[in-house]
N, C-alpha and C positions, 0 to 999 in steps of 0.2 A: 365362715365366709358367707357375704348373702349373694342372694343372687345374680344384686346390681356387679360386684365384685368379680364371679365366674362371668359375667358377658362381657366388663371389659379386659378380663384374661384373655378371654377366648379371641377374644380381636386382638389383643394384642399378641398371643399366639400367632395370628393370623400376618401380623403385618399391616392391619385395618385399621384406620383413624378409629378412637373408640368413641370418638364423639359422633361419629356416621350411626344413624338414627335405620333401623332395619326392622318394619313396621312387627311381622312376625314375632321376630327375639324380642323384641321390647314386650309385646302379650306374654309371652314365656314369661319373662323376669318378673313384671305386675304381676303374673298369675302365681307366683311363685313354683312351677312348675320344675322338680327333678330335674326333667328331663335337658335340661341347660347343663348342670352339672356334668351329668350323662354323656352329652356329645361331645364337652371338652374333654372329657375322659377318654371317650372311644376313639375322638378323632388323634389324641399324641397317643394313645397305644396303636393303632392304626398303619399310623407313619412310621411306628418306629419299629415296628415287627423284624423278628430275626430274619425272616426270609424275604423279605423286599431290602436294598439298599437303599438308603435316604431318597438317593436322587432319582431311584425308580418311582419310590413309591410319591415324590411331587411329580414328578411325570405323569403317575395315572393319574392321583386326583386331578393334574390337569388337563388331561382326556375327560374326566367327566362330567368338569365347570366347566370346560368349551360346548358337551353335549348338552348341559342343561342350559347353557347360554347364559349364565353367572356371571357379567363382567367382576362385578368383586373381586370374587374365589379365582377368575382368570389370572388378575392380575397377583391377586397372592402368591397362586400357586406358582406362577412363571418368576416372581422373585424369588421366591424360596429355592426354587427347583434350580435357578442361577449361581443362587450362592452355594447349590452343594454339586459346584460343576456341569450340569447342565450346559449344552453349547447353544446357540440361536438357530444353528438346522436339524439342531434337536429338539429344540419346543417348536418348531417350525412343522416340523415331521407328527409330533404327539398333537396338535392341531388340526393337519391337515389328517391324521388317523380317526377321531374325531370324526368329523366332516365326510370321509369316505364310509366310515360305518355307519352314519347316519343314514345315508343314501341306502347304503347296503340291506341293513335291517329291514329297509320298509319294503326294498323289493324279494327279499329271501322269504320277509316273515309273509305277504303275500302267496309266495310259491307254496308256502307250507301250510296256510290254512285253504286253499285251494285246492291245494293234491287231489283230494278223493272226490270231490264234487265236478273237478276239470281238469283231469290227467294231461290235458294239452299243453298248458304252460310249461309240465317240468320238461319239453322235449325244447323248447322253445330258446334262443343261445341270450344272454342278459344283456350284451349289448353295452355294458358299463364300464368304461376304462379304469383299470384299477393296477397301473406302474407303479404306484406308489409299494405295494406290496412285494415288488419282485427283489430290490435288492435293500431294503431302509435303512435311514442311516442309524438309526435304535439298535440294528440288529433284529434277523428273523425273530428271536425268542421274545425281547421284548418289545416288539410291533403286533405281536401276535399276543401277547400277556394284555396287551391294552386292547386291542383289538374285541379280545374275549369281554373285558371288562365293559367295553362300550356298551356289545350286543349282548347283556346280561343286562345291563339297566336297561336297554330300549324293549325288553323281552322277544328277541329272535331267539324260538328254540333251534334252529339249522343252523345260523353264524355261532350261536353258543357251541353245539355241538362239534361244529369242525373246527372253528377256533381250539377250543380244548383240546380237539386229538392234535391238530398241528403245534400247539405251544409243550405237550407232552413228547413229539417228534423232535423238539429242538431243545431237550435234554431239562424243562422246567417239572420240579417237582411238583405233586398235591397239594402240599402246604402252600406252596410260595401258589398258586394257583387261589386257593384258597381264602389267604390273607391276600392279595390281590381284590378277591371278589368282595370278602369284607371292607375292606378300605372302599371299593367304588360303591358300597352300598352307603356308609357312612357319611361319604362325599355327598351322594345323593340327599341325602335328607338334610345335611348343612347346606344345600344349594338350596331346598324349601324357607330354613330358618333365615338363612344370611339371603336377602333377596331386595 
């Protein structure tokens, strides 16, 4: 199969016109670079992992194209994520999750490279209305599964960390945690290519 061949799989996996021209993937393909192959590969093993259910696992990817701001990958992901049941105050919720962790990252991951230089901030109350968290319509476990995944690609070591203990408090295994992270890492560098 050449190159040309995996890019328009890979859109057509996707759901993407394969005639949409995505400056990136096209150098891939002219370069003849692997790594095309590669991410159609990683990204259907990805999705399809034993410990994510389909429709979670377009749910997170679509927490992560909302975070990198990917209309594409939005719109794909939020068809896919439809057809395998997903409801609209449920991509509504994995969006606005997105968008609250956004916020959140920059102000934790702040607190946290501050700590020892200005111990005053961590006394200090955040001030950020965050209802969305208290009863979602995901469910705690996976509000918290994306949650993590958000603040794992924005690199907040404190939302990764209490994330993780809270999504392990609402009975999610290592693996499914795991394959989780993997998949938003995957997402992430499909948001680089597909752009």
């Amino acid at each position: 199969m050449s190159f040309n061949e995996t890019k328009i799989d890979l859109l057509k996996d996707l759901g993407i016109d394969e005639s949409t021209v995505f400056p990136v993937l096209e150098k891939m393909v002219e370069g003849e670079t692997k790594y095309v192959r590669d991410l159609r590969i990683n990204l259907k093993n990805a999705l399809s992992s034993e410990n994510l259910n389909i429709k979670d696992a377009y749910l997170i990817a679509l927490a992560i194209a909302v975070n990198e701001r990917n209309n594409s990958l939005i719109e794909a992901f939020t068809k896919h994520a439809k057809e395998k049941g997903a409801t609209v105050p449920e991509i509504a919720e994995t969006c606005a999750c997105a968008s609250t962790l956004a916020s959140n990252n920059v102000f934790y991951r702040f607190k946290h490279f501050i700590k020892d230089s200005n111990p005053n901030y961590q006394s200090m109350p955040a001030g950020i209305k965050m209802n969305i968290m208290m009863s979602p319509v995901l469910g705690k476990e996976l509000f918290e599964l994306i949650s993590l995944t958000v603040s794992a690609i924005n690199g907040c070591e404190s939302c990764v960390n209490s994330h993780e203990e809270s999504v392990r408090h609402y009975g999610c295994s290592e693996v499914r945690v795991y394959d989780a992270i993997r998949l938003a890492s995957i997402v992430r560098g499909l948001s680089i290519t597909i752009n």
